[in-house]
N, C-alpha and C positions, 0 to 999 in steps of 0.2 A: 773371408770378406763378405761373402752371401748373409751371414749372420749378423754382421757390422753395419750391413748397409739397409736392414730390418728394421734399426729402430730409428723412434719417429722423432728422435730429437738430436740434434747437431752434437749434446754435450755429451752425449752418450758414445757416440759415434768416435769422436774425434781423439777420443782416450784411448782405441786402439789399433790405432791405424798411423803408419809411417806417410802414405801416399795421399792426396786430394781424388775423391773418387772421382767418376768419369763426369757424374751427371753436377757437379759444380764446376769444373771446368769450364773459361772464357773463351769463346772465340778468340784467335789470336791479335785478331784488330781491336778487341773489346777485353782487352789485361790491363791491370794497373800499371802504365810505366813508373815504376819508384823514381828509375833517374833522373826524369824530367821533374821531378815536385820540389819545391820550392819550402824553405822554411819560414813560417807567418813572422812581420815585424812589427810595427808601429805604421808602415808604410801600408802594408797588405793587409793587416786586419786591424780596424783601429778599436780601440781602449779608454771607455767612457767611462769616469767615475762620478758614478748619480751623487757622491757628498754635494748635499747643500741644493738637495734637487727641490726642494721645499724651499729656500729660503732666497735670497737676494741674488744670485748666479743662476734663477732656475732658465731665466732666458738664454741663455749661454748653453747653458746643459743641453737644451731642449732644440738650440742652433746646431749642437754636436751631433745629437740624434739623428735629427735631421739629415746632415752633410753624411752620414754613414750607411741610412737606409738609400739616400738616393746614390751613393758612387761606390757601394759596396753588396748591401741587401745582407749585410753579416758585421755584427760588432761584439766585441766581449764587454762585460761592465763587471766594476770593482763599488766598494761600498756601497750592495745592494740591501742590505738590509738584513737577508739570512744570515744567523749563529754558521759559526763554524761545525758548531755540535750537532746541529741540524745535519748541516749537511755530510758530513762523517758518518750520522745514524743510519742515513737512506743508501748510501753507499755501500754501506755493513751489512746492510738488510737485504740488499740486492745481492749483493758475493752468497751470503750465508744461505738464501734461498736457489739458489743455482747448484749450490754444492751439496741440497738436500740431495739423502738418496732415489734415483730414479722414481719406484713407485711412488712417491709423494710427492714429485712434480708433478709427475701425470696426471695426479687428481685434477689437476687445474688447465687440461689438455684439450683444445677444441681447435678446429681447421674450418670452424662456421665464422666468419668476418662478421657478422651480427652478434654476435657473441658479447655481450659489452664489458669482460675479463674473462679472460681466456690467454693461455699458456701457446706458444706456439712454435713455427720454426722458417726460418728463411722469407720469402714475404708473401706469395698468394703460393701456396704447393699445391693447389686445384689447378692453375694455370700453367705457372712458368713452364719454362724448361730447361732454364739454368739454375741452379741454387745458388742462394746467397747463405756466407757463412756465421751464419748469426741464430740464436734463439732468443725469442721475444715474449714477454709477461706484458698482455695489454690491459688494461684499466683506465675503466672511466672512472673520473673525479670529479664531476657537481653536474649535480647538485650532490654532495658527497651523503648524505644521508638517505641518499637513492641505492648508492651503488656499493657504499663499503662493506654491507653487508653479504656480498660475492664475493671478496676479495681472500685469497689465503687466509687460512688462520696460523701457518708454521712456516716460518718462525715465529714463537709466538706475541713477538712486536710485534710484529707485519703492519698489523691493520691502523695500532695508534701512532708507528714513527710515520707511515706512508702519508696516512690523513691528516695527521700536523705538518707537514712538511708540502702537501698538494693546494691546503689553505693558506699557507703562507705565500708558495709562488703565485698562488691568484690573486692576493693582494698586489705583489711584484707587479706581476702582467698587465693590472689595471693603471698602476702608477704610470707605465712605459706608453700603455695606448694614450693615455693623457697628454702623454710628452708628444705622441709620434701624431695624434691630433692637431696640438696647435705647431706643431713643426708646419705642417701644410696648411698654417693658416685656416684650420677649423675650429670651433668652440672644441674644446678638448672632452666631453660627453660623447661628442660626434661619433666618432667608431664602435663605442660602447654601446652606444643607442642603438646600432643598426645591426646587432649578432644575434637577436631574436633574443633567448631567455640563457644564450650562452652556452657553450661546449667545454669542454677541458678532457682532455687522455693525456694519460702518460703511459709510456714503455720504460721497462727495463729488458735493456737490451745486450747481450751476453755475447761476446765474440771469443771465441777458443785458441789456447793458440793453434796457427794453421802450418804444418809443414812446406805447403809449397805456397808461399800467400801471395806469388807472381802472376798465381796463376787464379786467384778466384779473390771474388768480392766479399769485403762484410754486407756492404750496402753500395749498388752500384750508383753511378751521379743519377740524381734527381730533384725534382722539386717540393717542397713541403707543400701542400695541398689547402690546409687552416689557413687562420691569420699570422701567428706570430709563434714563433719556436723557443721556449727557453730550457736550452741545453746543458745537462750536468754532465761533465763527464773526471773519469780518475785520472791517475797521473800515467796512464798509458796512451801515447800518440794512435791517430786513426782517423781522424777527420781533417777531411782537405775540401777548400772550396773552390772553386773555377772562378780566378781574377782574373780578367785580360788573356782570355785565353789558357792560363796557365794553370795548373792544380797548386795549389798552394797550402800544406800541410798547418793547420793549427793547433801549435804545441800546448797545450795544458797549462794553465797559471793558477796555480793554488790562491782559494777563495775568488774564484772568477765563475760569470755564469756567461754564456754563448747565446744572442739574441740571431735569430736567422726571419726575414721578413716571409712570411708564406704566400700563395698565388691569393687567397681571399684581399690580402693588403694592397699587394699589387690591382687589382680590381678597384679597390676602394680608392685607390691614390691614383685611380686615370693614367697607369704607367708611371708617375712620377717616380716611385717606389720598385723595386722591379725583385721578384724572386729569384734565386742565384743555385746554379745546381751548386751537390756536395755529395759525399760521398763518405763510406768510410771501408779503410783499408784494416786488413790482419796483418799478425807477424807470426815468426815462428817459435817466440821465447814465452809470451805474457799473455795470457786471457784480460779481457777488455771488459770494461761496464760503462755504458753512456744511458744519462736517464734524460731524452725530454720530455718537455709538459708541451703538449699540442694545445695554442687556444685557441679555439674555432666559434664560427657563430651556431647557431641551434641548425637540427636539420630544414625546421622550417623557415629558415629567415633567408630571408630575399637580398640580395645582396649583387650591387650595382654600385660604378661607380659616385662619387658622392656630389650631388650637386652642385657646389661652390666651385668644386673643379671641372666645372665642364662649361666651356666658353665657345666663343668664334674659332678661336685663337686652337683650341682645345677641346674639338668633339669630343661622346663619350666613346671611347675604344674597345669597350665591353656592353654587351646585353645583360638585361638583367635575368636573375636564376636564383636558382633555391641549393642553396649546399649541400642538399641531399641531393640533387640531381650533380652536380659538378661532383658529386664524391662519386658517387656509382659510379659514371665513368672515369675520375682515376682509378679507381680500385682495379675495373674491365680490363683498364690500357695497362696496370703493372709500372714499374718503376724504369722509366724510359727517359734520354734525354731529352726529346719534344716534350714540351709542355702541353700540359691538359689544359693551358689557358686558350689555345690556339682555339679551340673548340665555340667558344665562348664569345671571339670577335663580333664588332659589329661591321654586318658586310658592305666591300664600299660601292653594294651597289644598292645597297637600302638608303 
């Protein structure tokens, strides 16, 4: 076990080992109850199909949006616009590079969070002191002609399925901020305008399977931290988001993508909009691949909530801040149920 519990990455580890070592282990107040989670329906996570989001129903569409980000903060959408094939490649690309041999992941191995691609494991392993079961490929994506040239080179697609498929979601993203603009009655530029010169990462994110997975997290509940999350994940279950109190399991829909609102939105929408923990669970039969694309604004951009919402009626509920200050300190705080927005109120005795 001395030897197993040596190396620095989860996939390595978990190939030979019956048991969940010590140092992943939950507190027992802090384990996934399985029995309590619920399976997502139409009711618990709703199902937007952008067809015709361009044309004569786009008010409709864009009323949907709406109704989802404010009484859910999570919706999945259908006829988004991405090929099948697309999304199959990045998929392939993701397994194939997880199953390279050891020394050739390592190349791409760093525990520096400045790192802007970088190979990793579990979520700060500087801080925690619980591990989470996961290993993660971070990459930034735009300005892509900044960053790709960090990126793996093996498999040897890596660089041209990753970067045609990170250009494409950014089109997506922009199309949705559009929609989720004039949903609260903003010129629809609105959001766009105000992310600085724009951010984009994406993970691929590797969960093994876990023998004991009662007892230990992929990723514990949290908040996404950016604006807006657009979530890929395979046809293995693992993501559950907190409804009404409840964990509620969201089962995989082929050709679907998972929009999750991040704390910067909630910000921007004066509470209207609200960020929703989530989490994701192991099992003990399947290894997991989930790919989001994080869209964030720049680290320099100032971001407050957005004038037209801010009335009598409707003080502003946030100060304003710079993203790279609200990221430090998530990054500090780690992945905790309290939100990192708490931080950020405006006091009511200012």
């Amino acid at each position: 076990m001395a030897l197993a519990t040596s190396k620095l990455l989860l996939t390595d580890l978990a190939s030979g080992i019956d048991r969940v070592p010590s140092n992943y282990i939950r507190p027992k107040c802090d384990r996934p109850d399985l029995s309590r989670v619920v399976s997502s329906d139409s009711s618990s996570i709703p199902l937007v199909d952008l067809q015709g989001l361009h044309g004569p129903h786009r008010g409709e569409i864009v009323r949907h949006i709406g109704v989802a980000c404010r009484d859910y903060g999570f919706f999945q959408i259908r006829n988004h616009g991405i090929e099948e094939g697309m999304v199959n490649g990045i998929l392939g690309t993701a397994k194939e590079f997880f199953r390279l041999p050891e020394s050739e992941r390592l190349k791409n191995y760093s525990d520096d969070p400045n790192k802007s691609t970088r190979l990793s494991t579990s979520f700060n392993v500087k801080t925690e002191k619980v591990a989470n079961w996961r290993d993660f490929l971070r990459l930034h994506c735009h300005p892509l002609e900044e960053f790709v040239h960090e990126w793996p080179t093996n498999p040897p697609c890596f660089r041209d399925v990753v970067g045609e498929y990170c250009l494409r979601v950014r089109m997506l993203v922009l199309e949705l901020l559009e929609a989720i603009s004039e949903s609260l009655g903003l010129e629809k530029n609105c959001i766009s305008n105000n992310l600085g010169r724009h951010g984009q990462h994406m993970a691929m994110n590797y969960y093994p399977p876990c023998p004991e997975p009662e007892l230990t997290y992929g990723l514990p509940g949290h908040t996404d931290p950016n604006l807006i999350t657009i979530l890929l994940q395979d046809d293995v279950p693992g993501l559950q988001v907190l409804k009404d109190g409840t964990w509620v399991a969201v089962n995989p829909i082929p050709n679907t993508f998972i929009i999750n609102i991040g704390d910067q939105m909630q910000v921007i929408s004066n509470d209207r909009y609200k960020s929703v923990l989530h989490r994701a669970v192991v099992n003990c039969n399947r290894e997991r691949i989930s790919i989001p694309t994080f869209y964030c604004p720049s680290q320099d951009a100032v971001i407050g909530p957005a004038g037209k919402l801010i009335d009598d009626k409707h003080p502003a509920v946030y100060r304003q801040f710079t993203y790279d200050e609200f990221y430090s300190k998530f990054w500090d705080r780690g992945l905790r149920t309290e939100c990192c927005l708490d931080l950020f109120k405006v006091s009511s005795a200012s």
